[in-house]
Backbone as JSON, one array per atom type, in Angstrom:
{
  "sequence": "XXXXXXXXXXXXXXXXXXXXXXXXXXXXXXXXXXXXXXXXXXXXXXXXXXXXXXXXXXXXXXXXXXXXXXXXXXXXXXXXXXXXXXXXXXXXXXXXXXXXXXXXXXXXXXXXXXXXXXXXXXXXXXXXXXXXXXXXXXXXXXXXXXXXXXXXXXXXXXXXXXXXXXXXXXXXXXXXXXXXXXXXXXXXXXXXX",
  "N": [[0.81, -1.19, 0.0], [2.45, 1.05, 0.94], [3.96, 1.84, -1.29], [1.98, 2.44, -3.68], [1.0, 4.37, -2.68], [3.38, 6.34, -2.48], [3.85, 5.93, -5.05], [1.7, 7.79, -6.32], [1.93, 9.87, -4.81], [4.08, 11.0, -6.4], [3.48, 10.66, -8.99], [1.83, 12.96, -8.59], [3.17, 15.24, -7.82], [5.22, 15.65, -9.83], [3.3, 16.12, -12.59], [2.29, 18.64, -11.62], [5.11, 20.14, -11.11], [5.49, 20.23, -13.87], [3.16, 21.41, -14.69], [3.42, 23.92, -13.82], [5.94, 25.32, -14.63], [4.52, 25.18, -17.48], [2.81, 27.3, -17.72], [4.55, 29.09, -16.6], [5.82, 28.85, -19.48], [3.55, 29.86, -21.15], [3.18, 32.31, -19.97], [5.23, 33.62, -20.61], [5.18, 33.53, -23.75], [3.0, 35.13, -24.33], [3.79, 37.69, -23.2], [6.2, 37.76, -25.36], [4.17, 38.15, -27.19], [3.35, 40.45, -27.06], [6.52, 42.17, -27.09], [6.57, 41.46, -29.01], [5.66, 42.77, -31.19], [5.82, 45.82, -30.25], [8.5, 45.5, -31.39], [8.18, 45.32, -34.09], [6.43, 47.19, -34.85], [8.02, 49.5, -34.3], [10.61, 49.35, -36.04], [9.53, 48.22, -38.52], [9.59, 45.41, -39.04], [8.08, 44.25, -41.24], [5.92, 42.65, -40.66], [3.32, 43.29, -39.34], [3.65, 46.24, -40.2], [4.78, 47.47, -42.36], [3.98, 45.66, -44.61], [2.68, 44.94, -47.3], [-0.21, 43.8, -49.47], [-1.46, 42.49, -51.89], [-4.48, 42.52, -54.8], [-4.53, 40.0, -55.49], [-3.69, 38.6, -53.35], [-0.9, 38.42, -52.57], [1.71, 39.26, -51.18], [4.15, 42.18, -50.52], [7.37, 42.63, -48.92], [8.44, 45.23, -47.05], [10.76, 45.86, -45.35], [12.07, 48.13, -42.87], [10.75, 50.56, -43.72], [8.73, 53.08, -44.47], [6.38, 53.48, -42.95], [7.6, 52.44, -40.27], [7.85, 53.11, -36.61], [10.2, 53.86, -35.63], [10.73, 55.77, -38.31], [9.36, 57.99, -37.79], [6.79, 57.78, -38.52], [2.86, 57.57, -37.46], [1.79, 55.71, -35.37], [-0.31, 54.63, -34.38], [-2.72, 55.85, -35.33], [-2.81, 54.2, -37.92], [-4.08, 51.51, -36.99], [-6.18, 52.73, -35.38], [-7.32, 54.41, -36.63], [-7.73, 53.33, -39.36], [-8.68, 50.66, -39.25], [-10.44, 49.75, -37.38], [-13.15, 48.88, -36.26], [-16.49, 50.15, -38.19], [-18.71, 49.75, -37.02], [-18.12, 49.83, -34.33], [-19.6, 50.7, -31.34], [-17.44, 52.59, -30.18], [-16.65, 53.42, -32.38], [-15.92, 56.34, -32.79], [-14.87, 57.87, -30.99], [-12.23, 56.95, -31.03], [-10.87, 56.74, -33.48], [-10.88, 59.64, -33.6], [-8.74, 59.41, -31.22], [-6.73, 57.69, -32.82], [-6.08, 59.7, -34.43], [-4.41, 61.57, -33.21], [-0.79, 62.36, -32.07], [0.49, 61.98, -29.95], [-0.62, 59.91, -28.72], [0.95, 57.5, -29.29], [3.43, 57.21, -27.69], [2.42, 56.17, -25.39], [1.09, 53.72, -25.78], [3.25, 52.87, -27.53], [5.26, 52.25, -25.46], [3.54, 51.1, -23.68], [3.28, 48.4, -24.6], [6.53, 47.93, -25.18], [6.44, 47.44, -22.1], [5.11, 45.67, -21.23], [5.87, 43.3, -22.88], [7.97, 43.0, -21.68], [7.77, 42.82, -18.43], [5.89, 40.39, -18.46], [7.6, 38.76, -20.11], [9.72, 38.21, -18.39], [8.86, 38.13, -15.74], [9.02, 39.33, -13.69], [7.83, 43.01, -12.16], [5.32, 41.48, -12.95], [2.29, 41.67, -11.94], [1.63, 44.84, -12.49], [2.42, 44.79, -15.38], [0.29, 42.66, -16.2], [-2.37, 43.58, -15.75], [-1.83, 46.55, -17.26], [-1.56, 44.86, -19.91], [-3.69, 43.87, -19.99], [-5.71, 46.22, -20.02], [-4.52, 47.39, -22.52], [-5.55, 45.46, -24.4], [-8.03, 45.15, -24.0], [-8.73, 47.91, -25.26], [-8.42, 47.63, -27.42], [-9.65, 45.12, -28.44], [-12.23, 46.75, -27.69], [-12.21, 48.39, -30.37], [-12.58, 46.9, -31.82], [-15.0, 45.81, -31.9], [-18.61, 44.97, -32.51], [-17.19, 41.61, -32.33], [-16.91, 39.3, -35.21], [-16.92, 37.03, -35.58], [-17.9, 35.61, -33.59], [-20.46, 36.62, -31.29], [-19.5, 37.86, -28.87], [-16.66, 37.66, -27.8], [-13.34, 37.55, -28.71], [-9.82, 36.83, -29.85], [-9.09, 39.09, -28.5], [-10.01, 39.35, -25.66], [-9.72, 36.51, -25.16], [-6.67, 36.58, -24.49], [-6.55, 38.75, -22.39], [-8.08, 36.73, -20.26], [-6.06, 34.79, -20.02], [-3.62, 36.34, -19.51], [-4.04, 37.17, -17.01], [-5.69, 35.58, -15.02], [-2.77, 33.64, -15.81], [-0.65, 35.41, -14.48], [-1.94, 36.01, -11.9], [-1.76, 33.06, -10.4], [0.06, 32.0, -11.04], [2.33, 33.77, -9.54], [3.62, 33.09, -7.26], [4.73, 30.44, -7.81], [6.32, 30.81, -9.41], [8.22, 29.02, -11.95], [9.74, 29.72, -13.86], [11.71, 32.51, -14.89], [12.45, 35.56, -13.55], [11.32, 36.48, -11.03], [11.5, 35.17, -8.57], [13.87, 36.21, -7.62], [13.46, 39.2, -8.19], [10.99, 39.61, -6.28], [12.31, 39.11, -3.97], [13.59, 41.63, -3.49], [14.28, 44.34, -1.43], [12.72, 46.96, -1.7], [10.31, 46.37, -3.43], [9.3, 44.1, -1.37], [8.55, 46.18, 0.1], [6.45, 47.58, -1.25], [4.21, 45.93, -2.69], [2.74, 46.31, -4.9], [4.3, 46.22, -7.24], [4.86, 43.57, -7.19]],
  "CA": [[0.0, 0.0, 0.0], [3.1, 2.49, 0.91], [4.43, 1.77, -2.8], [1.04, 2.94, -4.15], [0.83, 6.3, -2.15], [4.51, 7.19, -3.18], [3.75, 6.54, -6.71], [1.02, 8.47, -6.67], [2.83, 11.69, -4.94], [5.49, 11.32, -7.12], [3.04, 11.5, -9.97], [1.17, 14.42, -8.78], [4.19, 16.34, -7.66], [5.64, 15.45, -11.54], [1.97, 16.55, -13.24], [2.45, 19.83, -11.31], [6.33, 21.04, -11.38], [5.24, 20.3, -15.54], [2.03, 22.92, -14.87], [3.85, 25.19, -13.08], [6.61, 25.51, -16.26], [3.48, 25.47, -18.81], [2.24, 28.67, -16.94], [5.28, 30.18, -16.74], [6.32, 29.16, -20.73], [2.93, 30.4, -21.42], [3.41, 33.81, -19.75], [6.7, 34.15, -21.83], [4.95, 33.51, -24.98], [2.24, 36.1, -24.32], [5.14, 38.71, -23.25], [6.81, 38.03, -26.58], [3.44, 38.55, -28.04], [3.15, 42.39, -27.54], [7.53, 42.63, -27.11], [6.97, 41.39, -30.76], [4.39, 44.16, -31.83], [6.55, 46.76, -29.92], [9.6, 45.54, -32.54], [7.55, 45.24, -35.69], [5.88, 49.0, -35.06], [9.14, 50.78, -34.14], [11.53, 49.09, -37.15], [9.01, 47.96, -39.35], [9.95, 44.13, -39.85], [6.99, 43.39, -42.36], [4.48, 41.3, -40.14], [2.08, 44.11, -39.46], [4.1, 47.34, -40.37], [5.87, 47.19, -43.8], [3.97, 44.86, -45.09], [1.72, 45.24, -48.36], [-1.07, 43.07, -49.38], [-2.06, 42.95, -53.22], [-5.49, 41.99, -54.27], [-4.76, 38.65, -55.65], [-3.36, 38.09, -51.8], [0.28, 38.01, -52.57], [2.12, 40.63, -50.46], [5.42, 42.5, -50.54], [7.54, 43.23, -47.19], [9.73, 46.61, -47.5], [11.7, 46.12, -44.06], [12.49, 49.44, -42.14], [9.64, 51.29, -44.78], [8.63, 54.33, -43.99], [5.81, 53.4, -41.72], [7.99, 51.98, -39.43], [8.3, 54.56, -35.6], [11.74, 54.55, -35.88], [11.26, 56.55, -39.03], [8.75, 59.23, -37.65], [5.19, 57.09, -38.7], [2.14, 57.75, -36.3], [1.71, 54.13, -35.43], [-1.49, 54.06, -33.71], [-3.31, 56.42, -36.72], [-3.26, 53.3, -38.81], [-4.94, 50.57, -36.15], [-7.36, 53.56, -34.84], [-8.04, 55.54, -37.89], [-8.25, 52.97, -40.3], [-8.23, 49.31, -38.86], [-10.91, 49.73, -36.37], [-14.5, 48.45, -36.84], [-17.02, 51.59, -38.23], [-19.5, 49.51, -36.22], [-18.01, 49.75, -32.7], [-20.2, 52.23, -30.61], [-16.82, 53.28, -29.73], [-15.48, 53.91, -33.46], [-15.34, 57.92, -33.55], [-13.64, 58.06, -30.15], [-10.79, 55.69, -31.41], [-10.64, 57.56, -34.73], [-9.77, 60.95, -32.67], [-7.76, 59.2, -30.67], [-5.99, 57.93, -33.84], [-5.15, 60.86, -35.09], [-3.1, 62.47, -31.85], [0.31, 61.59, -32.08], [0.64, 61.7, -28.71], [-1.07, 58.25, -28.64], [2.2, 56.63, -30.05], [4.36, 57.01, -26.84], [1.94, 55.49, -24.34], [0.99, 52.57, -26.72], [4.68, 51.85, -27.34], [5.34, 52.03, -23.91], [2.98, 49.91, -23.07], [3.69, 47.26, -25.83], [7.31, 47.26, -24.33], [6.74, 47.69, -20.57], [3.9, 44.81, -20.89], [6.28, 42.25, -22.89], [9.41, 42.54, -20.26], [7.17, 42.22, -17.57], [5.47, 39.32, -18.92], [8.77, 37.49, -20.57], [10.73, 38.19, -17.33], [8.39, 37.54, -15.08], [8.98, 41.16, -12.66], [6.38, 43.32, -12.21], [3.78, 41.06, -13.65], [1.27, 42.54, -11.69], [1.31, 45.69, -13.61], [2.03, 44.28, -16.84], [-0.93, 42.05, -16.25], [-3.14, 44.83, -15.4], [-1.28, 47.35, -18.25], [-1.9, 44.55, -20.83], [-5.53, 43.53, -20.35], [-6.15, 47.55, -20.71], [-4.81, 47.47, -24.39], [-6.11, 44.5, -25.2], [-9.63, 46.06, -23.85], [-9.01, 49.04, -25.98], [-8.34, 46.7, -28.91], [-11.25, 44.99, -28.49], [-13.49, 48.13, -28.01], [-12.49, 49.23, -31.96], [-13.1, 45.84, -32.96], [-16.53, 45.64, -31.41], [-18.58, 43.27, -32.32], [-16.4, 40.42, -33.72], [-17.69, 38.78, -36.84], [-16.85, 34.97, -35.64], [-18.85, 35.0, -32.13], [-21.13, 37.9, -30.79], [-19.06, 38.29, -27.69], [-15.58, 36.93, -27.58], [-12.56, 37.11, -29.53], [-8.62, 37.01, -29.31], [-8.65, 39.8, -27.21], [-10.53, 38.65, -25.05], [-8.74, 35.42, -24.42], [-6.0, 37.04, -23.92], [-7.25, 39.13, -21.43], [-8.41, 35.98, -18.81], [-4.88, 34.39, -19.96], [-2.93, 37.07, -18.64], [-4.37, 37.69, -15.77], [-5.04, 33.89, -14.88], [-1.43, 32.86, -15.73], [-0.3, 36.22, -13.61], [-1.67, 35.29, -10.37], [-2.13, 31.34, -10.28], [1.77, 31.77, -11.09], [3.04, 34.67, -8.87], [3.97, 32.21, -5.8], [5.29, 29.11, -7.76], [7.37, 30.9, -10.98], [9.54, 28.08, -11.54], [10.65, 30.1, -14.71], [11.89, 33.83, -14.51], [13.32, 36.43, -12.46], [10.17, 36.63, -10.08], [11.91, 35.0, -7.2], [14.64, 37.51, -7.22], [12.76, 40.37, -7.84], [9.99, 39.38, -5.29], [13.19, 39.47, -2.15], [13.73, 43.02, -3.16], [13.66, 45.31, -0.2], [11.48, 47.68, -2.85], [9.28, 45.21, -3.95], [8.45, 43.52, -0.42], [7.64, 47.11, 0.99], [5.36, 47.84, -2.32], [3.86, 44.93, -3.04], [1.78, 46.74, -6.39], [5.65, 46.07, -7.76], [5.26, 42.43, -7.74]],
  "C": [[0.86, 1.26, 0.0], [3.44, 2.97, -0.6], [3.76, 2.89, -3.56], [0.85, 4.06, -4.09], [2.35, 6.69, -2.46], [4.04, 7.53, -4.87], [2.6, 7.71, -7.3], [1.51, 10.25, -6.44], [3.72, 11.9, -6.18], [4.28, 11.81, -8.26], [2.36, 12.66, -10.32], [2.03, 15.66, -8.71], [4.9, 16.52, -9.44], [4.7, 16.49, -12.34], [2.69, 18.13, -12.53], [3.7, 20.65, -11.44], [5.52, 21.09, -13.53], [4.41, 21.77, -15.59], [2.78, 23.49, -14.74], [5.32, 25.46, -14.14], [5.85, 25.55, -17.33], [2.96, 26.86, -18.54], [3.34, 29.49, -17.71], [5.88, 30.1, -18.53], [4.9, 30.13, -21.58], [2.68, 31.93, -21.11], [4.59, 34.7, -20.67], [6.2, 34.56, -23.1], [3.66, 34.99, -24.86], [2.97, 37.43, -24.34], [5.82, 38.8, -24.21], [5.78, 38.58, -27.84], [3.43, 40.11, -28.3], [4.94, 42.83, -27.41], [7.86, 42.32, -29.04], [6.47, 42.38, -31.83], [5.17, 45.25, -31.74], [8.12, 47.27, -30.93], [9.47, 45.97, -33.99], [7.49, 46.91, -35.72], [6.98, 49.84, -35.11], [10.23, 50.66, -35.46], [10.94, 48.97, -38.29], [9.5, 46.44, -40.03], [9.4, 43.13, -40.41], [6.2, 42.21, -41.9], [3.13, 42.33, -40.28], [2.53, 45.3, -40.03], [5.17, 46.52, -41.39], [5.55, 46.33, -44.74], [3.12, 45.14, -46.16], [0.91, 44.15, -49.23], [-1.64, 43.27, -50.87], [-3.15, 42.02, -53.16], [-5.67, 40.59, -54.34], [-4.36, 37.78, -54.29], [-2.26, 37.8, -51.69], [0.98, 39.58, -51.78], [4.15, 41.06, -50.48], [5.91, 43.0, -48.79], [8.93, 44.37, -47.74], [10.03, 47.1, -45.5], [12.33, 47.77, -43.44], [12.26, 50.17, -43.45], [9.69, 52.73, -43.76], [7.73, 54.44, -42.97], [6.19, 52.55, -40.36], [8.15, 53.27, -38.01], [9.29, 55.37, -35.88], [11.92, 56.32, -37.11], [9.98, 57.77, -39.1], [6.98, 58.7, -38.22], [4.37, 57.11, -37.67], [1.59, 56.4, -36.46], [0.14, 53.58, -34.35], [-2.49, 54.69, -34.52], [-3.92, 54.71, -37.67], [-4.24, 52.17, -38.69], [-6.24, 51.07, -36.12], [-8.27, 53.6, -36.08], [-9.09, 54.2, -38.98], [-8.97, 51.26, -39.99], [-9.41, 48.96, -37.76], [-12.83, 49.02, -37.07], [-15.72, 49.59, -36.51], [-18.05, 51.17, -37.26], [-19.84, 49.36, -35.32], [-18.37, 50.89, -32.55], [-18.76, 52.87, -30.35], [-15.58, 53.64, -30.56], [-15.12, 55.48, -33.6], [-14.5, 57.81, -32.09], [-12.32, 57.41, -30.34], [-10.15, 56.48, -32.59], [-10.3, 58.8, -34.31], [-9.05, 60.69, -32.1], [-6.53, 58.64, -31.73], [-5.34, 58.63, -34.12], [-4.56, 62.26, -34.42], [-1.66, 62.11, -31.59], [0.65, 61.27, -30.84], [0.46, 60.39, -28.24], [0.28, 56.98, -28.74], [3.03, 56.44, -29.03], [3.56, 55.85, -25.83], [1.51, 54.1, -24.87], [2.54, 51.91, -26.67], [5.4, 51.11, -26.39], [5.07, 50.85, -23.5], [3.16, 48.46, -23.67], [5.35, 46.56, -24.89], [7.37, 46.83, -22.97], [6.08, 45.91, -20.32], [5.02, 43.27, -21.03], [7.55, 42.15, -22.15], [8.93, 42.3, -19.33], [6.79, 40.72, -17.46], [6.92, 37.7, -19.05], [9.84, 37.28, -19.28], [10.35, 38.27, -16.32], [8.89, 38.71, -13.5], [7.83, 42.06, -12.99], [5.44, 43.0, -13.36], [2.68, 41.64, -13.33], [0.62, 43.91, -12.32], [1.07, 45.32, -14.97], [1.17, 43.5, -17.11], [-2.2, 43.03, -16.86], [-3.25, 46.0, -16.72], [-1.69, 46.14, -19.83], [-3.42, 44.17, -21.31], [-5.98, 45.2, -20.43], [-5.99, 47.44, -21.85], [-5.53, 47.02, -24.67], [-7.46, 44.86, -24.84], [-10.19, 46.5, -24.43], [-9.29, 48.81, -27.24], [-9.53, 46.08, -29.37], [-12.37, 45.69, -29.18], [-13.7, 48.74, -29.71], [-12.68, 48.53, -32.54], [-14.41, 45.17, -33.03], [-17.56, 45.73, -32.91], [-17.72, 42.13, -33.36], [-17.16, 39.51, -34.83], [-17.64, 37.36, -36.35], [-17.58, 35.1, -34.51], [-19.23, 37.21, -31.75], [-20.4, 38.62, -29.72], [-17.2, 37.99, -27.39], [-14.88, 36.77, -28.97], [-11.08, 37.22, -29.1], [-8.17, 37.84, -28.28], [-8.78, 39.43, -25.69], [-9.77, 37.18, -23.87], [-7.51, 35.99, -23.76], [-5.8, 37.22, -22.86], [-6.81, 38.47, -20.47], [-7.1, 35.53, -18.76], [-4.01, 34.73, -19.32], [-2.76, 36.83, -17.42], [-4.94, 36.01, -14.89], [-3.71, 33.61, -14.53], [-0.86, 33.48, -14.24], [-0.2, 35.9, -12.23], [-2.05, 34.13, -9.69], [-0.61, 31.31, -10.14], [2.86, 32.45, -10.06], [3.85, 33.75, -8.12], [5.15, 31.5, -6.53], [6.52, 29.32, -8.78], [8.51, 30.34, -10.88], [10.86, 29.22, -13.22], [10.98, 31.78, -15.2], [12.66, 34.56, -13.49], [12.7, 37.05, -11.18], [10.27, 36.83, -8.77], [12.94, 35.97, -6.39], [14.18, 38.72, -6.88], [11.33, 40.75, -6.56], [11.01, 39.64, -3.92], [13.98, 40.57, -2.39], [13.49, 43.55, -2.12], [12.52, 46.36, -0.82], [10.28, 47.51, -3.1], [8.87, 44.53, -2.58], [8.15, 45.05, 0.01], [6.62, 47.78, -0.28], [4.58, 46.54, -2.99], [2.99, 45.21, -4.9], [2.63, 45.85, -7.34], [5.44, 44.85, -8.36], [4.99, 42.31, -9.35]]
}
């Protein structure tokens, strides 16, 4: 009978160190999701920025183009302005907000702040928090989605985040969490984590 109850810890303790590395590779990959957006928009390396789309569906990529940040392009104009759905109650506010350049720092910002948080596993808590806002905002201009009345990528996202975030805080077997968590900084601010 002892046999039985080892093998069984062993296999639940096994099953779980595995979760608790699927979490944290899954928090990585989300963090590379918007540290990859933050690259594309500022250089232009032809995924979403630089890229050109002819009608037969064959597309050209013109690498560090002109609508890349780097080279002075208002990079939230193109999402807002043009990219947004005319049918979200909340398409003309998006469309002025579009076309403020100002928009471009706090977006970028947040694009990078969200995927170092995320991929490096230090203040997640914010970058949790800081990424389910975009992805909110993102949403809001894409209101309502065409494949389901209520729910789409953003969306997932979203619970993903913020799920992975604090199911993971405690156990992050993979990151810089544990370090940055026995900060003197970070234990007297806890927001930090």
């Amino acid at each position: 009978m002892a046999v039985n109850s080892q093998v069984a810890e062993t296999s639940t303790t096994t099953r779980s160190a595995f979760g608790w590395r699927m979490l944290s590779v899954t928090r990585i990959a989300l963090g590379f999701y918007f540290l990859w957006a933050f690259l594309d928009k500022l250089l232009g390396l032809g995924f979403q920025t630089c890229r050109t789309v002819a009608e037969d569906g064959t597309y050209t990529i013109d690498a560090f183009c002109d609508s890349a940040w780097i080279n002075g392009h208002a990079i939230t104009e193109g999402y807002l302005v043009y990219a947004g759905n005319v049918n979200s109650p909340f398409h003309d506010f998006f469309v002025d907000l579009g076309g403020q350049r100002w928009t471009d720092w706090p977006f970028m910002i947040g694009l990078l702040g969200v995927g170092l948080a995320l991929m490096l596993g230090i203040g997640t808590k914010i970058g949790a928090i800081s990424g389910s806002l975009m992805l909110l905002f993102m949403y809001m201009t894409q209101m309502l989605p065409s494949t389901n009345p209520i729910l789409d990528e953003h969306i997932i996202y979203i619970l993903a985040i913020l799920a992975i975030v604090w199911v993971e805080l405690e156990h992050q077997p993979i990151g810089l969490g544990k370090w940055w968590r026995s900060l003197p900084l970070v234990k007297q601010n806890a927001w930090l984590v």
